[in-house]
C-alpha positions, 0 to 999 in steps of 0.5 A: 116748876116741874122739878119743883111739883116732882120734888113735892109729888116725893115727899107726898109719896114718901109720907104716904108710905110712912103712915101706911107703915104706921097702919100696917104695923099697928095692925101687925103681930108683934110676934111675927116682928121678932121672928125677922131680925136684921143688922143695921148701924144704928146712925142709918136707922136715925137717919132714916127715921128723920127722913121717913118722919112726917113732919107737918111742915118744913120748918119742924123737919129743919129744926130736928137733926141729929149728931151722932158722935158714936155709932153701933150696931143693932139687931132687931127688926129695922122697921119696928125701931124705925116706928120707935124712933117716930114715937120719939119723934112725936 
């Protein structure tokens, strides 16, 4: 049971933290955005976006994956795809 209320107690933080990104990005200057760019592979970045991704139950979460036959770089601001990808997402 404690592994169990441990794994739950993530998942709430880890969704916590992705609505206050959510916030704080849309409370954020874009401008200040482009100024930091990083250097990401663009599979990582999907990855991330569908772990981060609060989905309303599990079954939603199992029934998105994604299959990446090539992969590239980007340069941007890894949070701000991030939120793109969660605008797809929806």
């Amino acid at each position: 049971d404690l592994g169990s209320s441990l794994s739950l107690m993530q998942e709430e933080v880890e969704y916590s933290n992705t609505i206050i990104d959510m916030l704080l990005l849309n409370t954020r200057d874009n401008v200040a955005l482009a100024g930091h760019l990083d250097r990401f592979a663009a599979s990582d970045v999907v990855q991330e976006a569908i772990r981060r991704f609060p989905f309303n139950n599990s079954d939603e979460r199992r029934s998105v994956t994604a299959k990446i036959e090539q992969d590239f770089d980007i340069e941007a601001s890894r949070l701000l795809i991030i939120h793109v990808l969660f605008n797809l997402l929806k």
